[in-house]
MARBA-3410 file (N, C-alpha, C, O; in Angstrom, 1 decimal):
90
94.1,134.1,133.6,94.2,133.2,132.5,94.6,131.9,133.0,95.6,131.7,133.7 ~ 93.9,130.9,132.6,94.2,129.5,132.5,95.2,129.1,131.5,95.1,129.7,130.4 ~ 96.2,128.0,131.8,97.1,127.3,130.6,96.6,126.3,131.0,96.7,125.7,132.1 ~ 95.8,125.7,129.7,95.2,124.3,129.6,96.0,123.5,128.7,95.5,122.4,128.5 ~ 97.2,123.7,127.9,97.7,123.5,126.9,97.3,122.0,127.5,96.9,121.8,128.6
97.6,120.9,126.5,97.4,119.8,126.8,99.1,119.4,126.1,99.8,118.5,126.5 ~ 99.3,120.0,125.2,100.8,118.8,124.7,101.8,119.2,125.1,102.7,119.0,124.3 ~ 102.2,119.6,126.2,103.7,119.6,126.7,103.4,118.4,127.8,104.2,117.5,127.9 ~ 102.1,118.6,128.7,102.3,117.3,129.2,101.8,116.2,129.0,101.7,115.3,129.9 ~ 101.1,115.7,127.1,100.6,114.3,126.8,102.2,114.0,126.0,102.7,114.7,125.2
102.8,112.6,126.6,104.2,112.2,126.2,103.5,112.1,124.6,102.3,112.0,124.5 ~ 104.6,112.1,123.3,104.1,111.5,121.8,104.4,110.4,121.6,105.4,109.8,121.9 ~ 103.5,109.9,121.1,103.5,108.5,120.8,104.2,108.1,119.5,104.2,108.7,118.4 ~ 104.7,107.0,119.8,105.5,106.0,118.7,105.6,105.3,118.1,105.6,104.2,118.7 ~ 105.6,105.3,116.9,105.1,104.5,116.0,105.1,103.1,115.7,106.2,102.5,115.7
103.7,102.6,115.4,104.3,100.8,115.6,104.1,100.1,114.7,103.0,100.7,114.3 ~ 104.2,99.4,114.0,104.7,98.4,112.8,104.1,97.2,113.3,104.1,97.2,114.5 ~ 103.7,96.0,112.7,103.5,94.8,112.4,103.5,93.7,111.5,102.5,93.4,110.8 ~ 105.2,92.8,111.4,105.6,92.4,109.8,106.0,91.4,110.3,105.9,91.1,111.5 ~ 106.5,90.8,108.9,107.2,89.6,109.7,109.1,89.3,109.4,109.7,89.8,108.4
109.6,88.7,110.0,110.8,88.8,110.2,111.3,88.2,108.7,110.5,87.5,108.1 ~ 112.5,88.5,108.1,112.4,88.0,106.4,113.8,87.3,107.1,113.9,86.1,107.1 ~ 114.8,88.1,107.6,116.4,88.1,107.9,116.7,88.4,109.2,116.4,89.5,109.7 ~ 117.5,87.4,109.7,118.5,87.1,110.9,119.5,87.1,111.1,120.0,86.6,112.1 ~ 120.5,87.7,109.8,122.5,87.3,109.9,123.0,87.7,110.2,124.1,87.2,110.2
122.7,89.4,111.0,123.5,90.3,111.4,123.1,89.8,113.1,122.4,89.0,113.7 ~ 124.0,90.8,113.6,124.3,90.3,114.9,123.3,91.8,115.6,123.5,93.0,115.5 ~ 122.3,90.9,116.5,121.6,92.0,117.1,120.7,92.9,116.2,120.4,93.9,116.7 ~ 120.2,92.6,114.7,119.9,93.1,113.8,118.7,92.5,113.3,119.1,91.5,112.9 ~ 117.3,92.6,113.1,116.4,91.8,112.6,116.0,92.4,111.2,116.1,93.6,111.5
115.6,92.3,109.8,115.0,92.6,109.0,112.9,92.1,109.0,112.3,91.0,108.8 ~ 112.6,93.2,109.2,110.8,92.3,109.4,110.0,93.7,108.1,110.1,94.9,108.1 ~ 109.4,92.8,107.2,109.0,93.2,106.1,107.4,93.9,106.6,106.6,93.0,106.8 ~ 107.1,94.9,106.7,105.9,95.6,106.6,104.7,95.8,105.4,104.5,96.9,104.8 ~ 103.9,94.7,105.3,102.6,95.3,104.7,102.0,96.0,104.1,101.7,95.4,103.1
101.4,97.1,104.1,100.4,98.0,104.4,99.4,97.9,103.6,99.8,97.8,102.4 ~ 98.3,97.9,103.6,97.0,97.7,102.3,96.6,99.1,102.3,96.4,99.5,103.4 ~ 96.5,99.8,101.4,96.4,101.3,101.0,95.5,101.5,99.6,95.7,100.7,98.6 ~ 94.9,102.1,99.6,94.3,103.1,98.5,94.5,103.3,97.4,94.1,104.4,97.0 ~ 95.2,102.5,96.3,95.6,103.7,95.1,94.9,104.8,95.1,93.6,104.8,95.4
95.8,106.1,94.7,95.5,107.7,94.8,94.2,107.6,93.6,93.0,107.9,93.7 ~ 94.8,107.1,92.7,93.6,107.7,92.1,92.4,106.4,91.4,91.6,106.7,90.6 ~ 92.6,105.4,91.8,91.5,104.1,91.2,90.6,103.9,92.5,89.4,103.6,92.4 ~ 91.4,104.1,93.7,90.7,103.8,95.3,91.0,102.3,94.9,90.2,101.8,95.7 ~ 91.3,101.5,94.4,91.7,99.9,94.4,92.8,99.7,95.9,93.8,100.3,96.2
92.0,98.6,96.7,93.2,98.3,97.8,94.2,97.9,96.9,94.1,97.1,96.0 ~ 95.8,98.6,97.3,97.0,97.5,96.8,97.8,97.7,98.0,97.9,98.6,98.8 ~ 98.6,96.2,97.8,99.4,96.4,98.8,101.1,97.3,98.5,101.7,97.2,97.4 ~ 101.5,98.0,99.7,102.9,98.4,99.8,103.3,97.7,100.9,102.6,97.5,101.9 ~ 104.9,97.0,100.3,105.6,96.6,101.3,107.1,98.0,101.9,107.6,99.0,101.5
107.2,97.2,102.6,109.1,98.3,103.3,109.6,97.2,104.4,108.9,96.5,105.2 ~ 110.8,97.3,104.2,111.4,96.5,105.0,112.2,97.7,105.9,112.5,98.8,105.5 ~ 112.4,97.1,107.2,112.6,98.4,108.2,113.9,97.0,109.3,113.6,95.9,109.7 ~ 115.2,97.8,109.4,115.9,96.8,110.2,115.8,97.7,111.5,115.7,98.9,111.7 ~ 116.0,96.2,112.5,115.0,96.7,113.8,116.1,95.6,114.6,116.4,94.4,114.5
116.5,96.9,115.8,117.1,96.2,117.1,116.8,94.9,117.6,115.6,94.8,117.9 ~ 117.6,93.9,117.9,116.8,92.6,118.5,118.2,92.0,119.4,118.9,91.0,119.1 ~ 118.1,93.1,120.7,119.4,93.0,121.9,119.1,91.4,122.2,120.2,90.8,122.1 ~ 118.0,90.7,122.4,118.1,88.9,123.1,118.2,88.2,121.9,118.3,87.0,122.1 ~ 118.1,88.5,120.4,118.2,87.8,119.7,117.5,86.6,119.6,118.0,85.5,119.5
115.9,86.9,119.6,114.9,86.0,119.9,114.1,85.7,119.0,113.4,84.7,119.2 ~ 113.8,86.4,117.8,113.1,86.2,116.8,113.6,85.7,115.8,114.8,86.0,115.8 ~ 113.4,85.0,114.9,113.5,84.0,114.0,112.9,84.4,112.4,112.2,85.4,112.2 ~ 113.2,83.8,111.8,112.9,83.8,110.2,111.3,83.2,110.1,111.1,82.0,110.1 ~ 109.9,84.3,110.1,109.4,84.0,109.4,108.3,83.9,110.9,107.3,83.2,111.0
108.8,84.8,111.8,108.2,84.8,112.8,107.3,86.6,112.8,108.0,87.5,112.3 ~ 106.3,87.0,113.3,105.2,87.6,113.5,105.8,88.8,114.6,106.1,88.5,115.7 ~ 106.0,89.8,114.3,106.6,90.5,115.3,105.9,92.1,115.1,105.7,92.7,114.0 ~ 105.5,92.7,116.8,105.7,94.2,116.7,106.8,94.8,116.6,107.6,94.2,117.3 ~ 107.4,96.0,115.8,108.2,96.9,116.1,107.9,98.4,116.7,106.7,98.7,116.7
108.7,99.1,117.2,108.1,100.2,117.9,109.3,101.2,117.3,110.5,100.9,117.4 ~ 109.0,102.4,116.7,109.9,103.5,116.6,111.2,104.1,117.7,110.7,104.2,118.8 ~ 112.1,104.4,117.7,113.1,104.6,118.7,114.0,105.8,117.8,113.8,106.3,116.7 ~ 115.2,106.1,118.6,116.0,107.0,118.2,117.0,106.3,117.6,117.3,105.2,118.0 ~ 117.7,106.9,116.4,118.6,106.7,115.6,119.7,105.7,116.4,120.1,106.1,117.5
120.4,104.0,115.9,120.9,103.2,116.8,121.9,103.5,115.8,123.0,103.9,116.2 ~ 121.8,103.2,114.6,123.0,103.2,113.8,122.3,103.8,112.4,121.1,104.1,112.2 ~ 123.5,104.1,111.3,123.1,104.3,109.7,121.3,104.0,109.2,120.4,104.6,108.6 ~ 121.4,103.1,109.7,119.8,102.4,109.2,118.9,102.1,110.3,117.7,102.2,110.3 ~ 119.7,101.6,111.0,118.2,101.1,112.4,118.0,102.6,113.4,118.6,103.3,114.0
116.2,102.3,112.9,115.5,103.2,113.7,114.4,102.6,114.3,113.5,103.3,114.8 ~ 114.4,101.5,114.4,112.9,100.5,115.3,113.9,99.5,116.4,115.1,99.3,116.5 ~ 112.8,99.0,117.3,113.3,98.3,118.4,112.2,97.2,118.2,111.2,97.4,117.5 ~ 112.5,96.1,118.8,111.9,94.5,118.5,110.7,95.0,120.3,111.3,95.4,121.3 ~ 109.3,94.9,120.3,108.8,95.2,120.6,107.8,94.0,121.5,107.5,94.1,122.7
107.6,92.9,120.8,107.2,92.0,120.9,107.0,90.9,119.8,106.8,91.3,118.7 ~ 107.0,89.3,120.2,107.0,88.3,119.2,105.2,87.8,119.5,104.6,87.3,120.4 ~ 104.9,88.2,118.2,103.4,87.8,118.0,103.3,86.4,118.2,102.8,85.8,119.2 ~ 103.7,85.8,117.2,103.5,84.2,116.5,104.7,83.8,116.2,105.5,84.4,115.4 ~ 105.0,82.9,116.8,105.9,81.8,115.5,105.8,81.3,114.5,106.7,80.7,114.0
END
């Protein structure tokens, strides 16, 4: 017998986000507002959903109103579960 399984050794991938930064006050803490254009369930009309997701930012480099990836991570505190990923746009 062959073990071909494939998912113990493909790592899982993490989830990534693309918003923009709303809030900067907290220290090491970014707020970046998420998007999404989705489906209503039952018209199929595009509408948008927003979520706001606070997201690690250790260099404190991103700004109000600036373009950013977030990337999923492990529990940092009460609320932050994303990491500052990269700065799209200013």
């Amino acid at each position: 017998m062959s073990e071909t399984t494939t998912t113990d050794s493909t790592p899982q991938l993490r989830k990534t986000r693309v918003g923009v930064v709303v809030s900067t006050k907290m220290d090491k803490t970014i707020v970046v507002e998420h998007v999404a254009r989705v489906p209503h369930p039952k018209f199929n009309k595009i509408v948008k959903r927003s979520k706001k997701y606070y997201v690690h930012d250790e260099k404190g480099e991103a700004a109000i109103g600036d373009r950013v990836r977030i990337v999923e991570t492990r529990p940092l505190s009460k609320l932050k579960r994303w990491n500052l990923e990269s700065i799209l746009s200013h």
